[in-house]
Structure formats: structure tokens, C-alpha cells
C-alpha positions, 0 to 999 in steps of 0.5 A: 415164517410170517415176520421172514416173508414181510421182510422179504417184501418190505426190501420188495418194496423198497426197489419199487419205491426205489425204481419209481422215483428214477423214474418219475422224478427229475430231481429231488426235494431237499431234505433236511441233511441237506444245506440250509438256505441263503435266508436262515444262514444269513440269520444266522450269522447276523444275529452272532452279536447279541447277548442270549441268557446264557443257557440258550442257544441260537438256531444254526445251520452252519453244520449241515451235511451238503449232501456228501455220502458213500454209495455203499455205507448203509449209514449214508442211508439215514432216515430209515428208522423214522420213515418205518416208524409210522409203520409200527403200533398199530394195524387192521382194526385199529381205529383210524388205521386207514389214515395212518396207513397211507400216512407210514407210505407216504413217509416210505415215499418221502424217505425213498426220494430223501435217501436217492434210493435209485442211485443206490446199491441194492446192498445197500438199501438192503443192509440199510432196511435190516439193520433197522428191522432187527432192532426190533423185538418179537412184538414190534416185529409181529405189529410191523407185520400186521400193518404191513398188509394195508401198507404195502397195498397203499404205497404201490397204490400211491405210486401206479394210481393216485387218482384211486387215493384221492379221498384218503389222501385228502383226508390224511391232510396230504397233497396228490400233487406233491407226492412223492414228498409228501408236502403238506397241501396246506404249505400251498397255503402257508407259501402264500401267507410267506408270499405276502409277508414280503411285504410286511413289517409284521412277525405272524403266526400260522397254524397247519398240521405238519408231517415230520419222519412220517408223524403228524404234528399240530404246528404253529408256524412263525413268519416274518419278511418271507422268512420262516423263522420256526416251526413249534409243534403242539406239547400237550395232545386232549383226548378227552371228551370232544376231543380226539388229538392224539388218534392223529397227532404226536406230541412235540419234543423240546429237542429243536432239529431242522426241517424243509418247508416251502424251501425253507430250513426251519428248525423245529420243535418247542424249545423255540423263543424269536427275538426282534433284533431292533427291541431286544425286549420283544421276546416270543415264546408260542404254545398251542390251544391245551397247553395252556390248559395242562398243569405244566403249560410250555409258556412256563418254561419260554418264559424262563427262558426269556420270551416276554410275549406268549402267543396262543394259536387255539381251537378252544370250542365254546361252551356254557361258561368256558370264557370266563375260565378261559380269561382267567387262565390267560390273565392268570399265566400272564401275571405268574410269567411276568409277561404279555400273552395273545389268545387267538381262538377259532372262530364262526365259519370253522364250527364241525359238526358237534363243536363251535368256535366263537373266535374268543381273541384276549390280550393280558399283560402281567394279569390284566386283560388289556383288549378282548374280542368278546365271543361271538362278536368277531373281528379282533383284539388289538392294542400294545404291550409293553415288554420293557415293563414286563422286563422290570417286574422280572428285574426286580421279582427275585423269584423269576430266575431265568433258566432257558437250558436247551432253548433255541433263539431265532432273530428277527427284523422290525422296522422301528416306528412311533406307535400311536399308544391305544391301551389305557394308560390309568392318570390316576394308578394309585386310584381304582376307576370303578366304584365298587371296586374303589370302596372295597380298596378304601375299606381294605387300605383303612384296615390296614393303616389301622390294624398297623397303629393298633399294634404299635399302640399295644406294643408301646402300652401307649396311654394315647395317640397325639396327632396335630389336627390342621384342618387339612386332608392328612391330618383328618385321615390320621385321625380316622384312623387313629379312631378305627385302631382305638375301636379294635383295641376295644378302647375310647376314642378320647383316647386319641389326642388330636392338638390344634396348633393355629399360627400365623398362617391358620385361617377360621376355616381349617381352624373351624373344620379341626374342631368340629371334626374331633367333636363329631369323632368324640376325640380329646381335644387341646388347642395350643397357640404356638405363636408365642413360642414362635416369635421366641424361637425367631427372636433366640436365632436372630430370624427377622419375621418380615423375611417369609423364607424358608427359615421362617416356615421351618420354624414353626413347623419344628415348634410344632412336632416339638409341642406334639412329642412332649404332649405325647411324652406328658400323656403317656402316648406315642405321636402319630405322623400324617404325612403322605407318600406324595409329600415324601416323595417331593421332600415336601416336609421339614426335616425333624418337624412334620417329617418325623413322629413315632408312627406315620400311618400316611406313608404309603397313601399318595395324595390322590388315594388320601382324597378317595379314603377320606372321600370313602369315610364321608360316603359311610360317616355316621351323621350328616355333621361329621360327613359335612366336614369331611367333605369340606376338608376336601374342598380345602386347598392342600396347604401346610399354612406356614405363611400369613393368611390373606384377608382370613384365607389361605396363602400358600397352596401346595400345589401351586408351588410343587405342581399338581399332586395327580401329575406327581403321583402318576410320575411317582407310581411309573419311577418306582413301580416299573423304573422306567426313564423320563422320556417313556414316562412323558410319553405316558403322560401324554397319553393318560392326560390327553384331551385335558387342556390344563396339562399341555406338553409344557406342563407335563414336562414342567412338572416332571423336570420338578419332580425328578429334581425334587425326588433326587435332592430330598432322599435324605428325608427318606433315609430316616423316616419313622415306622409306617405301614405299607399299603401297596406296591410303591413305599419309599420306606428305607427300610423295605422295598426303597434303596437310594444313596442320599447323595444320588445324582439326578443329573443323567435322568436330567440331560434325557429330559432335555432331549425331549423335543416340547409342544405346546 
């Protein structure tokens, strides 16, 4: 008899609902059957163009109902089931049963004013009320029962005398002033944010409590222009130690569906990504606080979907050690999703009782924080992140493969400006800026250069390792590391072979410093005069030796990789090449001379990294002798000594005639770690060598011009380069990560460089 009475005044109910919102209300708000506004139809259909990933769709309104029903079908009375739903799980006793109470009948008021229950028959609102009630079983019927008596009370309550209500209505984060309706009263708030935003270019987020079919959500609301674009509600509820989500809060569901807010149709639920229009790269997936924190974060799946860019409202409170975990996660979600991530924490002034908030605020990009506010210090992270890079790590992972099934794609406008770049953009990527760090780097890449030569020794049963030993910086770090693969394999460093060719363009002092070098390292040593070979070889082809071509270099480098592999093939050994990365990326060598060997150990170290390793081998060197040199190698110009000395010094610098090596790496490491084109790279440029007066526009733009011509008119040297091991992640082995036609054009990266308007 209990369940039949409660029936009997559930219906009770529902006439005075009905009777009062014919009475008190002159109209109705829009509900979300109803059709969508003028802002999300036209978005709608603007965005109808461009291209999605194909498993996800875009946000459309176009379907709805206008509002037509049959007075009399109980099926043009929807909502029934979601209004009563708060009513059921729950009842006197259980905790926070005051709130939910006045939540379920402010959901009933919602529905009753939704429904236009006053203009409906009272078959209808009965048949309507029963075909829900008995869907339910004995113990949800008997729950229904129990909660029905604090809401029955409370929702009459509602409707004679607010003013009684006002405390347990403000606590239940709901608005006097609104019901019926059931607006949030912090979509006051949020209508003023939407306000302001009129006026900007600017995409913000916003956080509020949200009730949807009578439950509460945790939201995250996207705005741009005035214009709600979405509403995410909160995966992932805490209810573990200070935290209490779920006694208030329900989990969002990826389903997506449309909701009124601030007279808005604004789809809702988390499988939402937004798109600029404007910069198809700028991709926006939200999650909320913990789930970032659970096994499974929602950004994984937005990121499958296409978001690049992560944003994170939070009310992450501080404790002992919390930050630094916090840092990691958001560096490490960044790198695992290839993406952009925005950490934004609650701050002093919303610190509660037991809980502070320091308003820890970070920005990462594929694993590096790029700007944090520092807990407790306020204001705010600011910098740039940069989509299309994050675009490119996905283009090229393999393992990234897009899966956005059931997603929703809301499009947005921005108007595009030149950004003044703030974020450290690194002139020197291949090289790590702090000390420490740097050795360690060093330390490890020595290792691996060493620990590749000693296997390809070991494999080959090679007696020795021949290396040309000039004087110069590849050359010396060859034969350090030659060394170091020696000492592993337990053998005598005599085992290493260095030769010293001297020609017509050595001078005494890389002469000197060659000696003294394999003297201080305890290699063999053998010096062989090329010159007479040389003018044989000149004279055997008709070369006139005052002509200084390129004939005449060639020659002489070819005569001394041939001397180097027949020392190599007399001693039972195997040559090791010292050309860098730099060099091959330039096409800085002769092919089959100083470009070919058994095993070139320098492959890929750029220039600037080779100067730091045999810089890092000086720091540690075992006598003041061996350090002398080593640090005197690295004052010596960067030279293949291939033209006459001039008054005993050298005559041909490198750099000089190709361009500074720190430009070319900086060019080398944007090309091939991230393919971006000339102008964003010129741009880099600008902003990493900035303040440096010997890199004016004019010069950068010289340089980079040269190596775009250089590295396209050289991968034929590419296409047959010896074994070498790779150190890090730009290698131009044709056997690896490079794959280059050698017959590639470089005319389309040419033509935008011209485009490029140049300041002095």
C-alpha cells in the first residue's frame, strides 16, 4: 500500500507543478528538444568544409524538434524518466540527502515547465508519470518511496515559499531567482564571462557545476566571441581522502547531446574536441582536475582523436611534494600524447577549511615544461606552443594512430596575427645548456660511439683501426673514441692506427698537435707524405697544379682514403671515417675520398656536439699535456687543409665558404626533426640568435638559402654512406630514419625563401 499511496501522490504532485507553472510563469525557457540558436546553426553549417579525421563527426543542431507534439501521446511528454531519476538511490539518513532532495525537485520543477505540463491533459501527465514508475522494480520502487518523503515537502516548498529554501537552495548551488528552471546561479556569472568575450579574440575556458536531467556535473565550459562552444563534464569523480566528488557529482558520459545554457544550444559531454578554423592545427581536447590523475586520462583519447592542445581546469590542493608529481604528469601526458598541455590549478583566496590551493599553473609541450607559475608565487603561465610541431612528431610516430570514433568537432574563429615568440626557441638544439646535464650527454654519447666501433672490430676480427689523424676536431674525436672501444675490448691502445697525411695545405700546428695527441693517447703512430703521390696522380690526369679547383682538392683527398684503406688492408684492420653529421648534411666531403671508410663513428654527431665531446674529454683528460692539446684542436679553425698554406697558416676555413656550422646545425636539426619550411625556420632563427649582431636577417637568410641548396644538390653522398651509429634523433643514414631521392628538387623550398621579405 506504501509504493500505491506514493504513486497516487507522485501524480498529486505533478498537477500542482503543473497548476503553478500556469500560474506563475508567462512563458517557458527553452529546452533542449527545442531548436538550436541562430550562433550554433550557423556554426554549424560554416564549418561543413573541412576535413575531420574520419571517425568523428561535427556538433549538429540542424535535427531538432521545433517543438511540435501531440497533446495527448504520452511520448510527446519526454524527460519523465531523467527528472525522477534524482529521486531514486537514496533517502532520509543518507548522507548529504538534504541536497539531493532539493536537487530531484528542482529537477521535477525543470521538467514540469519543459514539458508544459499546464497545457496538457491530465491523461497524459498520468499515463506519462506511470509508464516510468513501472519500469521499476521492487526495490527501486520502495527507494523511490522512501525519498519521496523530504521531496514531495520540498518541492511544494519550492513553489509557495522560496524564501524558506533560500539556505538549501544556495547550498544545493541553485538560484532563488531562476526557479522554475533550474538555472545554475553561477550561469550569471558565466553569462558575463560570455558578455566580455564579445569583445575578444580569445578561446576561454570556465569551470561551474552543471545540473543536467536533474544531476550534477563538474563542467568545463569552452567559449569563444560570445559563443558557447561546448560543455565537458568531469570522466574521473575522487573520492578518496579530502576528497568527496561523488556524494554531489556525476561522472560525464562520452555520449555528446544538446543542452540550454545562457540561451544557448551547447552540446554536452566529453567526447568534445574544437577546432580554429583559421589554424586547422589548433586542435582542443579539455579534461578536468583527476583525470589527469587516473590510469586512463580522457586526454588520451582526445588526442586520438585529433586535439593537439590539452587543457586542464583543476582544484589540485597542495601538499608536501604534490608539485613535482603534478609536473611530471602533465610533462609526461604531453610527450605520450604528442601534444600541448595547459595546467591551470586553483589558487590563494579559494583555499576551504582543511585544503590550499597554490594556483600551480604549467604549460608542456611533447614532455618539456615550456612556462610555470611556481606554486604560491601567483599570476600566470604564459608562452606559445607550437601545433604544427606537434603535428609532425604525429606524422612521423607510426605508433600515433588516430581513432576519434564518436567524437564531436565544434569549429571556432580566430583572427590570425603575428605572434611575438616569447619561448625559448634553443640556438644550439643538438647541445644541452646546462652543465651537468651536457657532461652526462657526452659521457653517454662517447659510450655509444664506442661501444658501436668495438662491435664492428670484434665482428671483423679487425687487428687494428686506421684513422687519418689531421690535427682537426673529427679527426681527434675518432681517435678518442677509437681508444675508448679498445679499453672495452680489453685490447692496447697501439691497437689503434692514427696516419698523418701532411700535403700541400698542412701547416706545423695541426701537424704538431696530431703528434702529440696520439703521443699523449699511447696510439701507433705513421706519418705518410702524400705530396709525391699527389703530383703523380695530378700529372697521370693532366691537372695543372696552379689551377686550386676542385679537381685539385678531390685529388688529394682521394689519395688519402686511398692510402688509409690499404694501410688498413696491410695491418689487418678496418678504417674508421671521421666525418660529422654537419659535413654530410652540407655535402661537405669528396665522394669516395673522406666520405667513404668501413665505419664512420662521427655520423651523427653534428659540429657543434663534436666541439662539446672533445671539449667534455679535455675537462677529464688524464694529464695537463693531453688536455693542452685537446683544447688547442678546438681553438684550430675548422679546415680540410686541401689548398696551400699561407705564410705556414691555414688557408681554407670551412666556415668561411659553407657558413657557420651553428646556423647549419640549427637549420639541420628544424628540417629533419620536425620538416618544418623555410619561412617558420627563418623565423626560429630570428628568435634563437636574436641580440647577436654577427647574425643579422641578411645572414641568416644567406645561410639558410645555402643549405637548402647544399642539402638537396648533396643526397647522393647520402645515398651510400658507410656504417655508423646513431646517436640521437636527426641521422641522415640511408639505411634508418633518411629517405631522400637523390634526384630531389629543392626548387619549392627555394621559391618560398623568396618570398621572404629580408631586414637588415
Amino acid at each position: 500500500m506504501k509504493l500505491r499511496y506514493t504513486r497516487i501522490l507522485s501524480l498529486l504532485l505533478c498537477a500542482a507543478l503543473a497548476c503553478s507553472i500556469l500560474a506563475g510563469c508567462g512563458g517557458s525557457t527553452a529546452s533542449s528538444s527545442e531548436a538550436p540558436s541562430s550562433a550554433s546553426s550557423s556554426a554549424s553549417s560554416a564549418a561543413s568544409g573541412e576535413d575531420l579525421p574520419d571517425s568523428t563527426t561535427r556538433a549538429d543542431t540542424s535535427g531538432l524538434n521545433p517543438g511540435d507534439f501531440d497533446e495527448n501521446s504520452i511520448f510527446s511528454i519526454t524527460g519523465t524518466a531523467a527528472a525522477f531519476e534524482p529521486c531514486l538511490g537514496w533517502g532520509p539518513g543518507v548522507s548529504g540527502c538534504s541536497l539531493k532532495s532539493v536537487i530531484a525537485a528542482a529537477s521535477l520543477l525543470q521538467w514540469a515547465e519543459n514539458a508544459r505540463l499546464a497545457s496538457r491533459t491530465p491523461e497524459a501527465v498520468q499515463e506519462a508519470f506511470y509508464s516510468w514508475y513501472d519500469t521499476l522494480d521492487a526495490d527501486e520502487q520502495e527507494s523511490f518511496a522512501e525519498a519521496w518523503t523530504m521531496i514531495e515537502p520540498d518541492a511544494l516548498s519550492l513553489l509557495s515559499d522560496k524564501d524558506s529554501m533560500a539556505g538549501r537552495i544556495e547550498d544545493a548551488g541553485l538560484d532563488p531567482d531562476t526557479l522554475p528552471g533550474c538555472t545554475l546561479k553561477n550561469w550569471q556569472a558565466l553569462q558575463t564571462v560570455l558578455d566580455v568575450s564579445r569583445e575578444l579574440d580569445v578561446v576561454t575556458l570556465v569551470g561551474l557545476p552543471l545540473l543536467v536531467r536533474g544531476k550534477l556535473y563538474n563542467c568545463a565550459a569552452v567559449l569563444c566571441g560570445g559563443r558557447l562552444l561546448g560543455l565537458v563534464p568531469k570522466t574521473y569523480l575522487p573520492n578518496y581522502g579530502e576528497f568527496y566528488e561523488k556524494r554531489q557529482f556525476t561522472p560525464g558520459s562520452t555520449e555528446v547531446e544538446l543542452v540550454e545554457v545562457c540561451g544557448q544550444q551547447v552540446p554536452f559531454g566529453t567526447s568534445l574536441l574544437f577546432r580554429c578554423r583559421q589554424m586547422p592545427s589548433f586542435v582542443l581536447g579539455v579534461e578536468i582536475c583527476e583525470d589527469l590523475w587516473s590510469a586512463l586520462p580522457p586526454s588520451t583519447f582526445h588526442a586520438l582523436a585529433g586535439a593537439t592542445v590539452i587543457a586542464n581546469l583543476s582544484a589540485s590542493d597542495e601538499t608536501v611534494g604534490k608539485a613535482e608529481y603534478r609536473r611530471a604528469l602533465v610533462s609526461n601526458q604531453s610527450a605520450r600524447l604528442l601534444c600541448g598541455y595547459l595546467y591551470a590549478s586553483a589558487g590563494h583566496g579559494e583555499s576551504t577549511q582543511d585544503m590550499v590551493f597554490a594556483g600551480h599553473d604549467l604549460i608542456a609541450e611533447n614532455g618539456t615544461i615550456l612556462a610555470e607559475n611556481a606554486p604560491f608565487d601567483g599570476g600566470c603561465a604564459e608562452t606559445e606552443i607550437d601545433c604544427q610541431r606537434m603535428e609532425a612528431e604525429r606524422a612521423r610516430n607510426t605508433s600515433f594512430e588516430l581513432s576519434g570514433e564518436g567524437y564531436q568537432t565544434v569549429e571556432f574563429d580566430l583572427e590570425p596575427a603575428e605572434t611575438t615568440l616569447t619561448r625559448w626557441i634553443d640556438p644550439a638544439p643538438f647541445v644541452p645548456g646546462d652543465p651537468k646535464r651536457r657532461a652526462e650527454r657526452c659521457e653517454l654519447i662517447l659510450k655509444m660511439q664506442a661501444d658501436g666501433l668495438a662491435k664492428r672490430l670484434e665482428h671483423a676480427h679487425a687487428k687494428t683501426a686506421v684513422i687519418g689523424i689531421s690535427g682537426g676536431l673529427d679527426s681527434c674525436l675518432a681517435l678518442l673514441v677509437a681508444v675508448r672501444a679498445m679499453k672495452q675490448l680489453g685490447r692496447p691502445a697501439r691497437d689503434v692506427l692514427a696516419v698523418t697525411m701532411p700535403c700541400f695545405g698542412t701547416t706545423k700546428r695541426t701537424r704538431s698537435n696530431a703528434e702529440i695527441l696520439c703521443d699523449e693517447l699511447q696510439v701507433s703512430f705513421k706519418e705518410i707524405d702524400i705530396a709525391n703521390t699527389v703530383h703523380s696522380h695530378f700529372a697521370d690526369i693532366g691537372q695543372d697544379e696552379s689551377v686550386l679547383d676542385v679537381t685539385f682538392e678531390n685529388g688529394q683527398a682521394r689519395v688519402r682514403t686511398l692510402e688509409l684503406m690499404d694501410t688498413a688492408n696491410r695491418t689487418g684492420g678496418l678504417v674508421v671515417g671521421t666525418g660529422d653529421l654537419s659535413e654530410l648534411a652540407l655535402g661537405w666531403a669528396t665522394y669516395n675520398g673522406d666520405h667513404m671508410s668501413m665505419y664512420g663513428v662521427n655520423a651523427g654527431v653534428p659540429k657543434t656536439l663534436v666541439r662539446h665531446l672533445v671539449r667534455y674529454e679535455a675537462d677529464i683528460a688524464a694529464t695537463d699535456a693531453l688536455r693542452t692539446v685537446l683544447l688547442d684542436i678546438l681553438d684550430t679553425p675548422v679546415s680540410p687543409e686541401l689548398l696551400p698554406a699561407k705564410d705556414g697558416e691555414i688557408a681554407q676555413k670551412t666556415e668561411d665558404l659553407v657558413g657557420p656550422y651553428e646556423l647549419h646545425d640549427f637549420y639541420l636539426y628544424q628540417v629533419l626533426r620536425f620538416g618544418f619550411g623555410p619561412a617558420k625556420i627563418f623565423r626560429l632563427a630570428k628568435t634563437a640568435f636574436a641580440g647577436r649582431p654577427e647574425y643579422p636577417d641578411s645572414v641568416l637568410y644567406k645561410w639558410l638559402r645555402n643549405f637548402y641548396w647544399r642539402f638537396f644538390a648533396q643526397q647522393f653522398k647520402r645515398s651510400c654512406l658507410p656504417d655508423g651509429p646513431k646517436v640521437g634523433s636527426v641521422t641522415l643514414s640511408p639505411r634508418g630514419d633518411w629517405r631522400m631521392p637523390s634526384d630531389a628538387c629543392a626548387a619549392l623550398w627555394l621559391a618560398e625563401l623568396e618570398q621572404l621579405q629580408i631586414k637588415d
